[in-house]
C-alpha positions in Angstrom: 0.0 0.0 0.0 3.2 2.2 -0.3 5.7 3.5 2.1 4.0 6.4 3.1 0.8 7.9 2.8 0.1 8.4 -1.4 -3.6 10.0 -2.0 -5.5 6.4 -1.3 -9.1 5.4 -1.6 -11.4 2.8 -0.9 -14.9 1.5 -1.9 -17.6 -1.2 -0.9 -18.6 -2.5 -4.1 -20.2 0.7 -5.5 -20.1 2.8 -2.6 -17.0 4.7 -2.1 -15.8 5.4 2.2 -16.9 8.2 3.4 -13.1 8.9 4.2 -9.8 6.7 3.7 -6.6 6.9 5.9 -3.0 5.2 5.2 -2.0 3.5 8.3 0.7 1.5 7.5 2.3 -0.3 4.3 0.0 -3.1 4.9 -3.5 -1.4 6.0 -5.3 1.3 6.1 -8.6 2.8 7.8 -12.2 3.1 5.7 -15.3 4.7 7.2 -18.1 2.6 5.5 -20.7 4.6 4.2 -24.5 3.7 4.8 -25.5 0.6 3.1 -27.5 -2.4 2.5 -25.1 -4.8 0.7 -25.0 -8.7 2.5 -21.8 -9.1 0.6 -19.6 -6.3 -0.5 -16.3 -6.8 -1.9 -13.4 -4.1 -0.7 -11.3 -2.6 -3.3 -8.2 -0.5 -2.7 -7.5 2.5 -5.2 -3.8 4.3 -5.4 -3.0 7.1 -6.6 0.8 7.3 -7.6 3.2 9.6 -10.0 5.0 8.0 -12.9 6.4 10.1 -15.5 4.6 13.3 -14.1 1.3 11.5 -14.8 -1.2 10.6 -11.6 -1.9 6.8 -12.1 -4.8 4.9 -10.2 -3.7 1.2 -8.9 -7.1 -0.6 -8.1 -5.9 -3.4 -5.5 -8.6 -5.9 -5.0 -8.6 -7.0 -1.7 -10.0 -10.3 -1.9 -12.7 -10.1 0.8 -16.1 -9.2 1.6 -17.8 -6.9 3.7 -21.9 -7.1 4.9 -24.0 -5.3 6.3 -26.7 -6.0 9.0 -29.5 -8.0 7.4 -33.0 -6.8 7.7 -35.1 -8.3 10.7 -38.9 -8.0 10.6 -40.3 -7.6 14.2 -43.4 -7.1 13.8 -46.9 -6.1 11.8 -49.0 -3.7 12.7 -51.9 -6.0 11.8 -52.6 -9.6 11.5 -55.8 -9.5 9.9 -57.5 -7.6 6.9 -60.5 -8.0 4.4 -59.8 -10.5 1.6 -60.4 -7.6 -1.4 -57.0 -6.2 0.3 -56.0 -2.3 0.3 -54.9 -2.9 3.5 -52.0 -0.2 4.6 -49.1 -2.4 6.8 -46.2 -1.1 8.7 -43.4 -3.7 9.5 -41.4 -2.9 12.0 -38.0 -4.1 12.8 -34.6 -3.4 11.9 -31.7 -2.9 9.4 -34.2 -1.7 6.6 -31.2 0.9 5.5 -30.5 4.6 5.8 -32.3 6.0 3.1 -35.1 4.4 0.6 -33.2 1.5 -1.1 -36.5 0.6 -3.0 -37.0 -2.8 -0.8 -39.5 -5.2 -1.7 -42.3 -6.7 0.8 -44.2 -9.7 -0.3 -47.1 -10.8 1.5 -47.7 -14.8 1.1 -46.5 -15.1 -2.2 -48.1 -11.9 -3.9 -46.1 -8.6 -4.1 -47.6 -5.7 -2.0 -49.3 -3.4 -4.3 -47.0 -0.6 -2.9 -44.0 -0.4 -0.9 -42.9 3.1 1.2 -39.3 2.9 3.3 -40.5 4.9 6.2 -37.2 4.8 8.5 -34.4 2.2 9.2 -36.5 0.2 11.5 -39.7 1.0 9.4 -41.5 0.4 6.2 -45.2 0.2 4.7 -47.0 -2.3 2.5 -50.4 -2.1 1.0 -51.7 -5.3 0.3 -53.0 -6.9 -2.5 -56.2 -8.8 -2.6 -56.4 -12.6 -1.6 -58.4 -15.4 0.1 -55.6 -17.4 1.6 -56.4 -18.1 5.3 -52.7 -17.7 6.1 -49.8 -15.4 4.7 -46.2 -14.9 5.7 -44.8 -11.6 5.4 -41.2 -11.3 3.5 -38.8 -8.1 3.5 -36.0 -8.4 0.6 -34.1 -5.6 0.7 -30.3 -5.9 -1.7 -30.6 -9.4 -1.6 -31.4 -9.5 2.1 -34.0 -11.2 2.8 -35.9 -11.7 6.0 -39.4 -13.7 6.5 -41.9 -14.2 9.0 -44.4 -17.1 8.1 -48.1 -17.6 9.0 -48.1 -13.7 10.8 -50.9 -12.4 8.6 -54.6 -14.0 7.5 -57.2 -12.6 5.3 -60.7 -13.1 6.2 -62.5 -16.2 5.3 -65.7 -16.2 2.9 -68.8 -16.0 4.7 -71.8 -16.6 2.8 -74.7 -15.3 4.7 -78.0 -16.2 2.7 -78.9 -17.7 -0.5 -82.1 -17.2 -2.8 -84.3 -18.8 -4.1 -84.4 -20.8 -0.9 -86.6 -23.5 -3.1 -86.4 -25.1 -6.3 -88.2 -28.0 -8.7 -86.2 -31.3 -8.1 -85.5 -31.2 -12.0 -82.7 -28.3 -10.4 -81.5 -26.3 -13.3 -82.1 -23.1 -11.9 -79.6 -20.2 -10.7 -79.3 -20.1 -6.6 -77.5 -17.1 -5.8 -75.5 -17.2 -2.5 -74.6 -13.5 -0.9 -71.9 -13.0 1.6 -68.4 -11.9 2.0 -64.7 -12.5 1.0 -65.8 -14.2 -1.9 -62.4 -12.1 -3.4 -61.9 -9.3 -5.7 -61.2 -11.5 -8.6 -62.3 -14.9 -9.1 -60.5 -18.0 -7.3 -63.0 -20.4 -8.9 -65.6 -20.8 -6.4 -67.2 -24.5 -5.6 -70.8 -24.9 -4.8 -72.5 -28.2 -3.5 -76.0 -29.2 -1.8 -75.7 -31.5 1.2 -78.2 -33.7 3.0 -79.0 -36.2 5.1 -78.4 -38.7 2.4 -75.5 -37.3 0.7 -73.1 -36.2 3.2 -70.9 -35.5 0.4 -72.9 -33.4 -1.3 -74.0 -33.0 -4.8 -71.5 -30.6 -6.7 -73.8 -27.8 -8.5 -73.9 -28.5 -12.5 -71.5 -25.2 -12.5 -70.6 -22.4 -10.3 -69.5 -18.8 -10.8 -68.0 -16.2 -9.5 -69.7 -12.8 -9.3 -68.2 -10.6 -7.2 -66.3 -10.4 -3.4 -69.8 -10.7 -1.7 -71.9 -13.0 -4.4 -71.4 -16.7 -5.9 -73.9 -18.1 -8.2 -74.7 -21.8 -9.0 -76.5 -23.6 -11.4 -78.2 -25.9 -9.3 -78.3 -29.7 -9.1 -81.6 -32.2 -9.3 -82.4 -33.8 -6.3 -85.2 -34.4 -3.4 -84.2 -33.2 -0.2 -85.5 -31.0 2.3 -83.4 -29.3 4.7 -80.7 -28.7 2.4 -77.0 -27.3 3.4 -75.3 -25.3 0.5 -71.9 -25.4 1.1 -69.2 -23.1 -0.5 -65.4 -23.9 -1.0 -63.3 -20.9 -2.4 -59.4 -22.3 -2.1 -59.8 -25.2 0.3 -61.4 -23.2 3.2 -65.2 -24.7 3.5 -68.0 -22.4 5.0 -71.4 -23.9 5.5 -75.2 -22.3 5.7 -77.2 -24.9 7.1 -80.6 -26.0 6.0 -81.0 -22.9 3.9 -82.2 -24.9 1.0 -84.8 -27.1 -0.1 -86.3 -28.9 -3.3 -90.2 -29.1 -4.0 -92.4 -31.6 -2.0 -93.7 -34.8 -3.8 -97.5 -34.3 -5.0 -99.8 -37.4 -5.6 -102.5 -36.7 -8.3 -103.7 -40.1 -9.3 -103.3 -44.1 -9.0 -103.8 -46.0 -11.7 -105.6 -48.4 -11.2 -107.7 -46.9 -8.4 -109.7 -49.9 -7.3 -108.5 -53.5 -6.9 -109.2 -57.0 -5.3 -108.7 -57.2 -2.2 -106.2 -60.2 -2.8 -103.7 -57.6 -4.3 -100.5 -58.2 -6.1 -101.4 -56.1 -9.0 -98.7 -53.3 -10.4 -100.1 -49.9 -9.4 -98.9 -46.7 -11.0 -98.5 -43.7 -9.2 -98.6 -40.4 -11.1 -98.0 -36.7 -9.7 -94.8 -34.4 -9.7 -91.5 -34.1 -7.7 -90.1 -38.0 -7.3 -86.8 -36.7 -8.7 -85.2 -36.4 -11.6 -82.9 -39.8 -10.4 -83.0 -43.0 -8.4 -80.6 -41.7 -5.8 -82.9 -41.1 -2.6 -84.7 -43.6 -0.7 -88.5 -43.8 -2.3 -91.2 -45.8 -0.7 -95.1 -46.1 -1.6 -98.4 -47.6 0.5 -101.8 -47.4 0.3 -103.5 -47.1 3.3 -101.4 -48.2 5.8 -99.9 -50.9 4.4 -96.4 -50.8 2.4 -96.3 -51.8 -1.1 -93.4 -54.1 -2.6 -91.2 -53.8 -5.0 -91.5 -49.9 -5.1 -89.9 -48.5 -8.2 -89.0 -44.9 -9.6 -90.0 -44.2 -13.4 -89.3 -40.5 -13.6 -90.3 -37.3 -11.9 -93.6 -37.4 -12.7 -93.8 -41.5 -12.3 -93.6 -44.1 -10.2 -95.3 -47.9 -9.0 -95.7 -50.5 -6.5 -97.0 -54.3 -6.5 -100.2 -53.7 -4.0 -100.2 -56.2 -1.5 -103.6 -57.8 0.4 -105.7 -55.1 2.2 -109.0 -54.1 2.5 -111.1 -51.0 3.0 -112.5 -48.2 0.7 -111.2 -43.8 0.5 -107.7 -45.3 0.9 -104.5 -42.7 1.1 -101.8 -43.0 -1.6 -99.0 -42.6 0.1 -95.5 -41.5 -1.3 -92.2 -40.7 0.7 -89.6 -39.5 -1.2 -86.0 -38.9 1.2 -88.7 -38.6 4.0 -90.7 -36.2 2.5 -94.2 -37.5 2.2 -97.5 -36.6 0.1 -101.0 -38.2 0.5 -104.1 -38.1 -1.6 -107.4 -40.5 -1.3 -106.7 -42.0 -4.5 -107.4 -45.8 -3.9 -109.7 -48.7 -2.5 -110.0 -52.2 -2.4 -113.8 -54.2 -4.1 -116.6 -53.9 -1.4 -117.8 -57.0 0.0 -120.8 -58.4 -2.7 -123.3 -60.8 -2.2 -124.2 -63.4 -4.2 -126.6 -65.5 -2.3 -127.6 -66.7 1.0 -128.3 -70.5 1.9 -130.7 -71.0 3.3 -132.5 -67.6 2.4 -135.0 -68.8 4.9 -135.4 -69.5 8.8 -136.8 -69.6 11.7 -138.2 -66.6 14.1 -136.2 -68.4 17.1 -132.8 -67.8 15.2 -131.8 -71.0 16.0 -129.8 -71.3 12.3 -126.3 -70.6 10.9 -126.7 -68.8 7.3 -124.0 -68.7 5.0 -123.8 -66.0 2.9 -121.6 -66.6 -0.4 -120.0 -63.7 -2.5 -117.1 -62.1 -2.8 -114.1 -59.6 -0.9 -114.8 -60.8 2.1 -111.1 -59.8 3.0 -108.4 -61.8 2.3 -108.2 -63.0 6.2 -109.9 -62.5 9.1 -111.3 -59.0 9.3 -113.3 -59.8 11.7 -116.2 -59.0 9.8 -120.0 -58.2 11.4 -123.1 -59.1 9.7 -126.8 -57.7 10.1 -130.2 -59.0 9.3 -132.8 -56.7 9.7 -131.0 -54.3 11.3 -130.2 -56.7 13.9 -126.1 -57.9 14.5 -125.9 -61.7 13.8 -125.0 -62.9 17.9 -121.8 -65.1 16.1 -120.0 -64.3 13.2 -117.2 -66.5 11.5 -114.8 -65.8 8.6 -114.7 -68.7 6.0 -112.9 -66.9 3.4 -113.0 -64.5 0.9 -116.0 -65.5 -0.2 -117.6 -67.0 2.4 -118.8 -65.8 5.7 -121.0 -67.3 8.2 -123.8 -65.6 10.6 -126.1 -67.7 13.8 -129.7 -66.0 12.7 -130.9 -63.4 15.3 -133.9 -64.5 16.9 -137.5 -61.7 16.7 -139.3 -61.8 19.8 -143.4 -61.7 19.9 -146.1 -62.2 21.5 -148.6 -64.9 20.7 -147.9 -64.7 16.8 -145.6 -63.6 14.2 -146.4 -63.0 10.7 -143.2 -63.6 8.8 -141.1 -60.9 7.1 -138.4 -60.0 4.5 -135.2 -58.8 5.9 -131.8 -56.8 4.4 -128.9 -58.4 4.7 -125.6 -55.8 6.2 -122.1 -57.2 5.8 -119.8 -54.7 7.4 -116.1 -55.1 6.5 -113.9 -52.5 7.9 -115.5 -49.4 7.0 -116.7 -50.7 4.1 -120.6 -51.4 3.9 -122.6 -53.7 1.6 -126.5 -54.1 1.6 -128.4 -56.6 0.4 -132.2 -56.0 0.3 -135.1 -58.1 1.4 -132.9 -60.9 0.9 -134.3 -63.0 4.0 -137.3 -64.1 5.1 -138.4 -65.2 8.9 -141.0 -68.0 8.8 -144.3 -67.3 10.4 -144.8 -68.8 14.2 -147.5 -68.2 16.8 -148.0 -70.0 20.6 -150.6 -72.5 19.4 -153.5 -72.5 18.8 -152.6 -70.1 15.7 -155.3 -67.1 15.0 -156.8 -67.5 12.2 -155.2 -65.1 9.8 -151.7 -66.7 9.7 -153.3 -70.1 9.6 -152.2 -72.6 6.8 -154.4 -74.0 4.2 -152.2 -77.1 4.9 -151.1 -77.0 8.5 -150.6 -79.8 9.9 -148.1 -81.0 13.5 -144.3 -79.5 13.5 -145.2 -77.7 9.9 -145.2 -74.2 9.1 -146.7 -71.9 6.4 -143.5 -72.2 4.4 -142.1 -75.5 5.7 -140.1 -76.7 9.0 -140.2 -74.4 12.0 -137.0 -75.9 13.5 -138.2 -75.8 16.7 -140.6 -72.8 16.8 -144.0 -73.1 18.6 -146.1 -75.3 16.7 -149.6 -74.6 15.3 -151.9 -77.0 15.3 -155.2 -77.8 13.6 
C-alpha cells in the first residue's frame, strides 16, 4: 500500500468510504458509508506519479464486507379484508438509511405498494387474496428476511342464498350473498348436502360474481333441509338448511280400485319423485307398504299392492322422508251373491252362510246384520264365504213372517243386500186364524219346518 501515505481510496462494491486513511504499508482505515449490501467486496485504489502523470492502482482485496441484514419484528396487523387495500407497517430493523427501494411480499403476492419509512420501518399495502394464512417477506439488496403464517385474510362467509326452493328437476340459478368471496375470481365450488349425501351434490357449475356474491347452477335432487356449502381455495363455510327442493304431489293411482287379494302393479302419477333414483323412495296405500316400489321418472312411479282391504284409501308416497298423500285408492266392497238357506226360523236358532265375494283376504273380523239386527256369532270362511247364527225376533202370541236386508260390514266398508231374508211365520198355538195354513198340519209351518218354533196345530 506504499511507504507512506500516497492520495488512497477505498470502496464497498459501489459505494466509495466516506473517508480513507494510510496507516501502514500493509492497511489502512475506511469509514463505510451507509448501506445495505450482504456481501460487499473491498477494493483499494492508489493514486501514484510515474512520468509526471497521476496513475490509479485498483488493488482488490479479496474479501467481503456485509451489512446488518434486515429483521422483521413485527406487523401492525394480523388480519384484513380478503379484497385487500390494507396499509401495513413492518417494524423491525436494518431496513437501510435512506429508501433503497426494498421489496415486501405478502404470502406469495407482491404488495401493491411499498414506502421505506425509516431504518426500522417500512409500509406495504396489500393486495387482494383469500388465503387463510400469509407470511410476510422483506428483501431488501438481496437481504431477505421472513416471517411465516403472521398475517390472514378473512374467510368467505356466505350469509343467505335465494331462491331458498327449487323444482327437483334443479336447473335453476341459486345465488349465494356473503363476503370475501375475493376481488377477482378463485374459482368458487358450490355443492348441496343432506341427510343422504353427506358428500354433497356438486352444483352443475358455479361462478364467481363478485367479493360478496357466488352463483350456481343448481343440481336435481329431493331433499329437504338442504346445506349449500361453498369452498373458495380449500377453506369450507357452511349455511345450514337454507335450501330445499319441491315436496312430492300425488295426483292419481292408476288403477284406483283392486281385489282385495292384491298383487297387482299400481302406477302412481304426480310431480316431484326426482329427476334420479338416488334417494330412498317408498309407496303404500293405506297403511300398508307396497313391494317392489320402483322410480319411473319425476312425474312417475309404481308398487306391487299387496292384500288389504277397506275403501277412500291414502296413496301414500315418501320421497328422502318427505311425504304426500291423496285419497286415491280402495279395495272391491264386499258383494253378495246369495244366502243358503235364504230362509229361517223366528227363534234364530240357524247358521246362514252368505256366499260372494271380498270378504277380506283373512280375518277382518267381519259383522253381519239381518234386519237391522247384529248376527249374535259371526265367522270368517274366506274371501268368499262368511258365516252368521240368525238373530232370533221376539213376539207375542204370533208372528207373521217378514223380509229382511242383509248388512255385511267389512272394515268401513258397507254392503246391503235387500229383502234378501225371510223369517217364517210362528204363533203359541193354537194359531189365529189369519196366519193359519191351508195345509197346517203338526211341526209344519206356512212355508215349511219351524225348526223348533211353537207349533200350530189344527
Amino acid at each position: 500500500l506504499g511507504p507512506q501515505d500516497f492520495t488512497i481510496g477505498a470502496r464497498l462494491q459501489g459505494s466509495a468510504c466516506e473517508s480513507t486513511r494510510w496507516t501502514s504499508p500493509s492497511s489502512i482505515v475506511c469509514r463505510v458509508a451507509r448501506g445495505v449490501s450482504l456481501s460487499a467486496p473491498v477494493t483499494a485504489t492508489i493514486i501514484e506519479l510515474s512520468g509526471g502523470n497521476e496513475e490509479g492502482i485498483n488493488l482488490e482485496a479479496g474479501i467481503s464486507f456485509s451489512f446488518d441484514a434486515a429483521t422483521i419484528t413485527t406487523l401492525s396487523a394480523v388480519n384484513g379484508p380478503a379484497s385487500g387495500k390494507q396499509l401495513l407497517t413492518i417494524t423491525g430493523s436494518n431496513f437501510g438509511s435512506f429508501d433503497m427501494t426494498g421489496r415486501q411480499v405478502l404470502g406469495g403476492t407482491s404488495c401493491e405498494a411499498s414506502v421505506w419509512a425509516a431504518n426500522t420501518a417500512v409500509t406495504c399495502k396489500n393486495s387482494p387474496s383469500i388465503e387463510s394464512s400469509r407470511g410476510i417477506v422483506v428483501s431488501l439488496a438481496l437481504g431477505i428476511d421472513t416471517q411465516t403464517g403472521v398475517f390472514t385474510y378473512d374467510k368467505q362467509v356466505p350469509t343467505s342464498v335465494f331462491p331458498t326452493n327449487s323444482a327437483t328437476l334443479g336447473r335453476g340459478t341459486l345465488t349465494i350473498n356473503g363476503y370475501g368471496f375475493g376481488v377477482v375470481d378463485f374459482t368458487p365450488a358450490v355443492s348441496i348436502r343432506t341427510f343422504f349425501m353427506p358428500g354433497g351434490t356438486a352444483c352443475m357449475a358455479s361462478k364467481w360474481l363478485s367479493d360478496s356474491q357466488v352463483a350456481c347452477k343448481l343440481p336435481a335432487d329431493t331433499n329437504s333441509d338442504c346445506n349449500v356449502v361453498v369452498t373458495v381455495d380449500r377453506t369450507i363455510r357452511t349455511l345450514q338448511r337454507v335450501f330445499s327442493y319441491d315436496n312430492p304431489f300425488v295426483t292419481k293411482t292408476e288403477p284406483s280400485n283392486m281385489i282385495h287379494q292384491g298383487g297387482q302393479v299400481v302406477t302412481i302419477t304426480g310431480f316431484n319423485f326426482g329427476a334420479s333414483d338416488h334417494n330412498p323412495r317408498s309407496a303404500r296405500l293405506g297403511d300398508t307398504s307396497c313391494t317392489d316400489t320402483l322410480w319411473t321418472s319425476d312425474t312417475s312411479m309404481s308398487c306391487r299392492a299387496q292384500k288389504g282391504n277397506s275403501d277412500l284409501l291414502n296413496t301414500v308416497v315418501s320421497v328422502a322422508l318427505v311425504q304426500h298423500r291423496r285419497l286415491a285408492f280402495s279395495y272391491n266392497n264386499p258383494v253378495i251373491h246369495n244366502l243358503s238357506p235364504s230362509n229361517g226360523p223366528a227363534s234364530g236358532k240357524l247358521v246362514i252362510t252368505l256366499n260372494g265375494e271380498s270378504f277380506g283376504p283373512f280375518e277382518l273380523t267381519p259383522q253381519v246384520r239381518v234386519g237391522g239386527t247384529l248376527c249374535p256369532r259371526t265367522r270368517w270362511l274366506s274371501d268368499k264365504q262368511v258365516e252368521c247364527k240368525l238373530p232370533s225376533v221376539p213376539y207375542d202370541q204370533w208372528f207373521t213372517g217378514k223380509s229382511a236386508d242383509i248388512y255385511v260390514q267389512l272394515g268401513k266398508t258397507r254392503t246391503l243386500w235387500k229383502q234378501s231374508f225371510t223369517y217364517d211365520q210362528a204363533c203359541v198355538g193354537p194359531c189365529a186364524v189369519q196366519i193359519a195354513c191351508d195345509t197346517s198340519v203338526k211341526g209344519t209351518g206356512c212355508r215349511g219346518s219351524t225348526l223348533g218354533d211353537y207349533k200350530h196345530t189344527t
